[in-house]
C-alpha positions in Angstrom: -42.1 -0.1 23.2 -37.8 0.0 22.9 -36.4 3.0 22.9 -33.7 1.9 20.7 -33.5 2.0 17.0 -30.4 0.3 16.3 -28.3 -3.1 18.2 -24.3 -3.6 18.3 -23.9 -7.4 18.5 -21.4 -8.7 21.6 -18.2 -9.7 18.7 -18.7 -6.3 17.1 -18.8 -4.1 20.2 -15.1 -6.3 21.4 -13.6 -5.6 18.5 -14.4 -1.8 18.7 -13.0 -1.9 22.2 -10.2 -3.6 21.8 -8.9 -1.0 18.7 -8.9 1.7 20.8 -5.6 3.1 22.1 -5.8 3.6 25.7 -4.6 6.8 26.3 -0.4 6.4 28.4 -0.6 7.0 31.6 1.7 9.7 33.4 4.3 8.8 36.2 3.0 7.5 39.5 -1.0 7.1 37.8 -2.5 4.1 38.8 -4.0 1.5 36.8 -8.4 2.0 36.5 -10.2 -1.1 37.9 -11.8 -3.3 34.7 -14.8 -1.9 34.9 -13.8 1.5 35.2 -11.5 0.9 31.7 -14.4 -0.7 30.0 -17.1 2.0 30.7 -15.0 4.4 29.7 -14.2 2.5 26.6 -17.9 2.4 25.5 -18.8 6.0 26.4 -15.8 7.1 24.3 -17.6 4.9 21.4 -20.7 6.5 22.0 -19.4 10.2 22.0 -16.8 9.3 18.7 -20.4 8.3 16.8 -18.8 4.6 16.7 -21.8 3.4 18.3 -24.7 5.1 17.5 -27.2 6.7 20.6 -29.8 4.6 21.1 -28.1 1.5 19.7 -29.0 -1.6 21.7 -26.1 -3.1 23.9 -25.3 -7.0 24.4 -26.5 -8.5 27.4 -24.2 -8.5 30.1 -23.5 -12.1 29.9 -23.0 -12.0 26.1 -20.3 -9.0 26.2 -19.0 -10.8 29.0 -17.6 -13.7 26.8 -17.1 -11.9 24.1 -14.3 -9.9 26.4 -13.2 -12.8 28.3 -13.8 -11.1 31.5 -17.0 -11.2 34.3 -19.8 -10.7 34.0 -19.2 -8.9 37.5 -16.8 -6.8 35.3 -19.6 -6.0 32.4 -22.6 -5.5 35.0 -20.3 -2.6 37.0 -19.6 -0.8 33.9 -22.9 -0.7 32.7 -24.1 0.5 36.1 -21.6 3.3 35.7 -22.7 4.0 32.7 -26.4 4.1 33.8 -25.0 6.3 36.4 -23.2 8.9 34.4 -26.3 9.0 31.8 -24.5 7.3 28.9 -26.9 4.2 29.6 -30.5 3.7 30.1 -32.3 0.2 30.8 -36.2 -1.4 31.3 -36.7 -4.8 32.5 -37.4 -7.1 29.2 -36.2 -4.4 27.5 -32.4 -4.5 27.6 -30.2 -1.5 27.9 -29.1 0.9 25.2 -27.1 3.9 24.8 -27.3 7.7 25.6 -26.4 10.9 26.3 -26.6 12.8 29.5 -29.4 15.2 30.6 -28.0 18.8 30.3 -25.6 17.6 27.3 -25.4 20.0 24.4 -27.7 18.5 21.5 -27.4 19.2 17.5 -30.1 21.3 18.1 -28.9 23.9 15.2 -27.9 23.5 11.3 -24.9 25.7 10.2 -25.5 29.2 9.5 -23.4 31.8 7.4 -21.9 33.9 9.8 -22.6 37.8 9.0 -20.7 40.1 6.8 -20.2 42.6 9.2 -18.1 39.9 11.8 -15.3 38.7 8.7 -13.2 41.4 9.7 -12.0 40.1 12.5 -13.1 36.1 12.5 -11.8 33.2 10.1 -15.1 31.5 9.7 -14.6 27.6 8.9 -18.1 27.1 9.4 -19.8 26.9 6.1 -18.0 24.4 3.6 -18.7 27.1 0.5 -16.2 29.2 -1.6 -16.6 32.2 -3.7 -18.3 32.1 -7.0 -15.7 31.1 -9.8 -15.5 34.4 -12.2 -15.9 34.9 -14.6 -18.5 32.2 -15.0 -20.9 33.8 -12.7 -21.2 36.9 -14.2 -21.1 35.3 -17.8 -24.5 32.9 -16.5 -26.5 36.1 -15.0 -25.7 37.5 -18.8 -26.6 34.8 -21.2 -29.7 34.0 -19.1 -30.6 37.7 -19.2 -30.7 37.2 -22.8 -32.7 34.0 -22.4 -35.1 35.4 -20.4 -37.2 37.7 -22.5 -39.7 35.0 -23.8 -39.9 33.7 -20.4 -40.9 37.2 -19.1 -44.7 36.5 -21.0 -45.6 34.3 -19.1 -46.7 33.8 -15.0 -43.3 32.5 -14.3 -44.4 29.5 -12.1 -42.5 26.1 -13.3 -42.9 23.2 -10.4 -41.3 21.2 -12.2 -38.7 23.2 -13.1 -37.8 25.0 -16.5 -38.5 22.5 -19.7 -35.3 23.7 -21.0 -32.8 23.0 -18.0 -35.1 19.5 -17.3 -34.2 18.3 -20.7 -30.5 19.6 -19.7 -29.7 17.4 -16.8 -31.7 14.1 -18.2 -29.4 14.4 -21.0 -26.1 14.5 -18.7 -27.6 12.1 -16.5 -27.9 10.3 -20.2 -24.2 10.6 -20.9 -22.6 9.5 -17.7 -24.6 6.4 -18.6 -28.0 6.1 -16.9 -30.5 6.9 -19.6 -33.0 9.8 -18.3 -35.9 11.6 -19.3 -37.3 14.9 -18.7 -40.0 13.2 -16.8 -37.3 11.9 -14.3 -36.5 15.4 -13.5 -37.8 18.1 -11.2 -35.8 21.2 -10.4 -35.7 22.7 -6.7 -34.9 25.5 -4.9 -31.0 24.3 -3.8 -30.3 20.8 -2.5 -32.4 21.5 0.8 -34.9 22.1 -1.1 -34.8 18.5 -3.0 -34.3 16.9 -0.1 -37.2 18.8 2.1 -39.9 17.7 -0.4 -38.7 14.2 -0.4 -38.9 14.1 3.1 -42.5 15.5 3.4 -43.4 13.4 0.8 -42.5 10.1 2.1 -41.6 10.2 5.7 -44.2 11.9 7.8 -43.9 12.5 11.4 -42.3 10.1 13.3 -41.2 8.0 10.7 -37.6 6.7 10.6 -35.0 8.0 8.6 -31.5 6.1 8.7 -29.0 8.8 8.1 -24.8 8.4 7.9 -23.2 8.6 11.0 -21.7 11.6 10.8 -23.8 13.3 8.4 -24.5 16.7 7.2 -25.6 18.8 10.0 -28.1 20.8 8.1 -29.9 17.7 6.6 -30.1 16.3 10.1 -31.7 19.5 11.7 -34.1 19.7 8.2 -35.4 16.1 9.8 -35.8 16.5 13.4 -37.9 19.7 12.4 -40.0 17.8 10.0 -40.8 15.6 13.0 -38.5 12.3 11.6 -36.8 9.9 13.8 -33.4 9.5 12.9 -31.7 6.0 13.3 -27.7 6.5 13.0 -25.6 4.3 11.1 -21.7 4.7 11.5 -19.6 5.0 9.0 -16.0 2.8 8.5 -13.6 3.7 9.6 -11.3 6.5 8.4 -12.2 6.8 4.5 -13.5 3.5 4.0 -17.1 4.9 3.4 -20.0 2.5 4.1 -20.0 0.0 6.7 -23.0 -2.3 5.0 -22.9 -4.9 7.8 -24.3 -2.6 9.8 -26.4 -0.6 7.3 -28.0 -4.4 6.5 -29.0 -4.5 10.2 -30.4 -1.1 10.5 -32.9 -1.9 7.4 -33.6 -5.0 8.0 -34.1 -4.3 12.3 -35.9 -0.3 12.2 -37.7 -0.9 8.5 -36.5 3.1 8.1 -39.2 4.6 5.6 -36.5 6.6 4.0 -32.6 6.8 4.1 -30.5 9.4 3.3 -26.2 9.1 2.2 -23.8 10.5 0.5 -21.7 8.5 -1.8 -19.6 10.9 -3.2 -16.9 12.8 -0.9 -19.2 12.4 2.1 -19.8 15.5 4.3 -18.4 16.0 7.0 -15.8 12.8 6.1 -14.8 13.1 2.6 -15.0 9.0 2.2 -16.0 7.8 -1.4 -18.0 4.7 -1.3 -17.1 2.1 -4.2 -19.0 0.7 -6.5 -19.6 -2.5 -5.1 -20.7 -0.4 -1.9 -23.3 0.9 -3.7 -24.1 -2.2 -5.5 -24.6 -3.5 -1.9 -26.6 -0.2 -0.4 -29.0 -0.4 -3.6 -29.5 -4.0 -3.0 -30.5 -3.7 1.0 -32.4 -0.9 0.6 -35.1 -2.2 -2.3 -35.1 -5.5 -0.2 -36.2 -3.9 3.1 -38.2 -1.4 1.2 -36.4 1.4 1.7 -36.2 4.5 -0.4 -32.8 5.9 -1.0 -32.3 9.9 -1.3 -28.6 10.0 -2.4 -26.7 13.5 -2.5 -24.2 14.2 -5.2 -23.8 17.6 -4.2 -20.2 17.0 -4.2 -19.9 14.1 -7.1 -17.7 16.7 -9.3 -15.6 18.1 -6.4 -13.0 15.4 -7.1 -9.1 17.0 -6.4 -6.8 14.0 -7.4 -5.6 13.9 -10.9 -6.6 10.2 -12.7 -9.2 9.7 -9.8 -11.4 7.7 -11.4 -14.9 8.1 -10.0 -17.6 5.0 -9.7 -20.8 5.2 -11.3 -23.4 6.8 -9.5 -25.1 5.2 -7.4 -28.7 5.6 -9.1 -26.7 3.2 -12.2 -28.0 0.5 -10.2 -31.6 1.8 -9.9 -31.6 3.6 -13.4 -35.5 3.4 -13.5 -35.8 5.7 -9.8 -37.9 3.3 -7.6 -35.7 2.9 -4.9 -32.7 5.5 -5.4 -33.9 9.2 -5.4 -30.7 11.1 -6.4 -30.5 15.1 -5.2 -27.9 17.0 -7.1 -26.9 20.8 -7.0 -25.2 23.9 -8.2 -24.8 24.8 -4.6 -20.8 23.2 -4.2 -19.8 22.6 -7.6 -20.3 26.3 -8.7 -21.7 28.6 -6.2 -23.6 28.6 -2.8 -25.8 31.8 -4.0 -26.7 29.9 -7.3 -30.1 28.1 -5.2 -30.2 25.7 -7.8 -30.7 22.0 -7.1 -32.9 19.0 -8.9 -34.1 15.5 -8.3 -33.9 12.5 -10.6 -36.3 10.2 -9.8 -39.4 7.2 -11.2 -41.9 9.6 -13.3 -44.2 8.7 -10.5 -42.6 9.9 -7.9 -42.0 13.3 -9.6 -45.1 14.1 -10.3 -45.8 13.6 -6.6 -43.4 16.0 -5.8 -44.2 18.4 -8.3 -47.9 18.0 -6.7 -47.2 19.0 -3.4 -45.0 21.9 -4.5 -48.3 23.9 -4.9 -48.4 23.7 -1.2 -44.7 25.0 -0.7 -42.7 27.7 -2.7 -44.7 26.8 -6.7 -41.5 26.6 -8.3 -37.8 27.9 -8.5 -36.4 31.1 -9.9 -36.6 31.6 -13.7 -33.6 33.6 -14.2 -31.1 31.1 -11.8 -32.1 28.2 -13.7 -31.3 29.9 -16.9 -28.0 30.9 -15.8 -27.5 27.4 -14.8 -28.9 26.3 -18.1 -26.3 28.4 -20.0 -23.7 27.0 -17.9 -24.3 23.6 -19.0 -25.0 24.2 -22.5 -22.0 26.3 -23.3 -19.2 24.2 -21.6 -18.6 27.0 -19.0 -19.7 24.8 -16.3 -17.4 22.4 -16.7 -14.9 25.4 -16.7 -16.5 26.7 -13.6 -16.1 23.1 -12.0 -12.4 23.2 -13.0 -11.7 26.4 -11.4 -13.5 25.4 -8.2 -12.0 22.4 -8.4 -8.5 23.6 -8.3 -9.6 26.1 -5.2 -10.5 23.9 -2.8 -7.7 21.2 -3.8 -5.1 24.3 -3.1 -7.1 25.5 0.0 -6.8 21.7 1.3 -3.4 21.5 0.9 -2.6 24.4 2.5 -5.1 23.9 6.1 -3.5 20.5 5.8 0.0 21.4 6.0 -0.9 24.7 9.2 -3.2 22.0 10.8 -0.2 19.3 10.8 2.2 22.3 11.8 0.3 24.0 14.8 -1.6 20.5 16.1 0.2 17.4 15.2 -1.9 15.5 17.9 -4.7 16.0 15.8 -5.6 13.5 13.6 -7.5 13.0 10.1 -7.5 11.1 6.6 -7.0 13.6 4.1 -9.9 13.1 1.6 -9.7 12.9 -2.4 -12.2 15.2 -2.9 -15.2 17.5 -1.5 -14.5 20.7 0.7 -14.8 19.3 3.6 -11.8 17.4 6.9 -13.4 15.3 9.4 -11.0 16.1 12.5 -10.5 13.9 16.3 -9.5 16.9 18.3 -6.9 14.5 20.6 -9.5 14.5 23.2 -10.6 17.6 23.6 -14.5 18.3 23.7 -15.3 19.8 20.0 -18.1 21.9 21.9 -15.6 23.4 23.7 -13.4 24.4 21.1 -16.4 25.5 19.2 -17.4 28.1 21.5 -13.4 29.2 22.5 -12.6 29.5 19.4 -15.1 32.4 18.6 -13.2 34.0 21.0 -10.1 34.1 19.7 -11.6 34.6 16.4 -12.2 31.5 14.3 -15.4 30.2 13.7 -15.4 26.1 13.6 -18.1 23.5 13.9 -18.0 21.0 16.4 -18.7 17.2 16.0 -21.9 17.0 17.6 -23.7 19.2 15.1 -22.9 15.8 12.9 -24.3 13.5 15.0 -27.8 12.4 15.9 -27.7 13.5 20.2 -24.6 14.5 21.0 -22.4 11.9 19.6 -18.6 13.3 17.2 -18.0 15.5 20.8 -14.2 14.9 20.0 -14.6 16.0 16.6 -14.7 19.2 14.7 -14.8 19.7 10.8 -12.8 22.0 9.1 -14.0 22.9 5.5 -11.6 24.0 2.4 -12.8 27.5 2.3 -9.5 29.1 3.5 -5.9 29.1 1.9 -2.5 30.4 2.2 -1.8 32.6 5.3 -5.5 32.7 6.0 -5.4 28.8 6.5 -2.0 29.3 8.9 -3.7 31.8 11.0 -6.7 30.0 11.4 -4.6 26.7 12.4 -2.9 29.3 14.7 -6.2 30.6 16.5 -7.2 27.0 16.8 -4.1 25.9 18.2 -5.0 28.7 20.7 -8.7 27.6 21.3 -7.2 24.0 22.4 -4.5 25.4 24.8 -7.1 27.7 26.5 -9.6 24.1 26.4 -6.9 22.0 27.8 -5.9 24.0 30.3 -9.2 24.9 31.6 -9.3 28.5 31.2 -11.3 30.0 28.2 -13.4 33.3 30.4 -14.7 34.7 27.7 -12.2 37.8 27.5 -10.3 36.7 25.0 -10.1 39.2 21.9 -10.2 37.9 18.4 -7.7 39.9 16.4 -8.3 41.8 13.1 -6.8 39.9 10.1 -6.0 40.9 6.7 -4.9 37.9 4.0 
């Protein structure tokens, strides 16, 4: 059997090649030999995520005349790259893309990083802010008084609390996709949504097409469930989908499940149009593919008179092929674990079924607070006050990450918390692990990436503002002098820090 899940045809893979900027070359360098130029070009496609691992190359012949060079030329470079472990081939097989034995791997989600260490470190790790007061404490008191009724009986809802079901299938309603309670089921945060979907429909070893980049989180909830990821890269820049090559991948790997975000996508920000999901909704029901979309970040929008596009369930309003996961994780508050699935009746009461086999149900008292929020306009409030956080926090890591790196690039995103990052070369790993060092905590690109691929990326989440964001653009800028140069012992000190 292949041991690719994907294919780049031989026009598609020139045209990447050709985009990219070859890098100036200092006084008295010489020029690389063809090969030399073209291997390299690939492998940096490869480790940018531009074409996926495990994606199928053209035949040498093919790429060939597609580059107007040899084939000589091609059959060098791919030898290199079989060499260097960006390559592997089989006889009647072809050859397809990898990453090197000994590489650092995804192999981790994000974790919060421990009280007792914000002292000294700027953590840019997690993309969460803190709770918008007063709405918190106003929630925790309203569903106090909610709760006594409650409080009779055993406390166990799979499905979720009648009350805050009938809730978001009436604001699912409003934005214009009629909803019923039935469509509902609440969950235990957005992992939790999405950790249930996956048992339910995509057992172990079946294919899940996921974003390339995509949320490092979901990606590590999927290898541990067993799944077989097929990557799918994104457009570039902000242009969100890329459905050429999202039509290939369902029609070519038949994934079982496939899993986006449309709105503000993490770790890129894009937005994907409407016609993008018109098109995504379209391929996906005609390969039989089930779609788990996550609006986590739908209301996180920061431009004034953005308007949004309808979501992308409007074009599957019954929930046969477009499972939507939402949350009060980003929009309100990370320690609010409350999250819920809209989805066919059917396939609710599957997951509902299996839930007895998991965690029974979510807590009473956090979906009341919810509940409160959304009956009583605060959450809208809430979402305001968020909303104006992170747009001030953005601006301001912007403007210090433009000051203290201007050979770093990125698109600065309309909405979400979240920049995607090209580190001008430098490995993202690297930077990841220097910059604890100097004391700021930043994910590298790999962690987005299905093996090893974003290594000359790093995200940077809208979590920090003001002089925090300057210093932490500072200690970065530190981390990729101490890369660049080599050095990086580990005796650097980080350096106490008080905003």
């Amino acid at each position: 059997m292949a041991q690719w899940t994907s294919a780049v045809g031989p026009a598609q893979l020139a045209r990447q090649l050709q985009a990219q900027q070859p890098r100036p070359a200092g006084p008295g360098a010489r020029k690389p030999p063809a090969y030399r130029a073209l291997a390299d070009g690939i492998r940096l496609l490869v480790l940018e995520g531009r074409v996926p691992v495990a994606a199928r190359l053209p035949a040498e012949r093919e790429l060939a005349v597609a580059l107007t060079v040899s084939r000589t030329t091609v059959a060098a470079a791919y030898e290199a790259l079989r060499a260097e472990g960006f390559l592997e081939s089989r006889r009647g097989a072809g050859s397809w893309t990898a990453v090197p034995a000994g590489n650092p791997l995804p192999a981790r989600g994000l974790e919060p990083l421990p009280p007792e260490s914000l002292g000294s470190m700027i953590d840019l790790g997690c993309a969460a802010l803190p709770a918008p007061e007063p709405w918190l404490t106003r929630s925790v008191q309203g569903a106090l008084e909610e709760l006594p009724p409650y409080a009779h009986t055993h406390g166990d809802y799979p499905a979720g609390l009648p009350a805050l079901r009938q809730m978001l299938a009436d604001r699912y309603t409003a934005r214009g996709i009629p909803t019923m309670p039935e469509q509902i089921m609440v969950t235990t945060g957005a992992m939790g949504a999405i950790d249930a979907i996956c048992h339910l429909f995509a057992g172990r070893g079946e294919r899940i097409a996921v974003e390339s980049p995509s949320y490092a989180n979901i990606l590590q909830l999927m290898r541990e469930a067993g799944a077989r990821l097929v990557p799918v890269a994104m457009a570039e820049g902000l242009a969100g989908w890329d459905l050429n090559r999202w039509r290939q991948v369902l029609r070519d790997a038949a994934p079982r499940l496939a899993y986006v975000v449309a709105d503000f996508h993490n770790p890129t920000g894009a937005l994907a149009d409407e016609d993008q999901r018109r098109q995504l909704v379209d391929a996906a029901r005609s390969a039989g593919t089930v779609l788990v979309v996550d609006e986590t970040m739908s209301e996180l929008y920061l431009e004034d008179g953005l308007e949004m596009p309808r979501p992308v369930c409007a074009f599957d309003p019954a929930g046969a092929t477009v499972l939507t996961v939402g949350s009060a994780s980003k929009a309100f508050w990370a320690g609010m674990r409350i999250g819920w699935v809209r989805a066919a009746p059917d396939v609710i009461r599957s997951l509902v079924a299996a839930r007895a086999y998991a965690d029974l149900g979510t807590p009473v008292l956090e979906q009341l607070g919810v509940n409160w929020l959304m009956g009583t306009g605060g959450w809208e409030q809430a979402v305001a006050i968020r909303r104006t956080q992170a747009r001030e926090n953005r601006d301001a890591l912007v403007a210090a990450v433009r000051a203290e790196l201007p050979e770093w690039e990125f698109d600065v995103p309309r909405g979400g918390l979240t920049l995607w990052v090209r580190t001008g070369g430098l490995s993202g790993s690297r930077l990841a692990e220097v910059g604890e060092r100097v004391g700021v905590r930043v994910p590298s690109g790999p962690r987005f990436g299905v093996d090893g691929a974003f290594e000359g990326y790093v995200r940077l989440p809208f979590t920090v503002g003001g002089p925090v964001a300057e210093e932490a653009a500072v200690r970065l800028a530190a981390a990729a002098r101490l890369v660049e140069s080599g050095a990086g012992t580990g005796n650097e000190q980080p350096r106490a820090f008080v905003a």
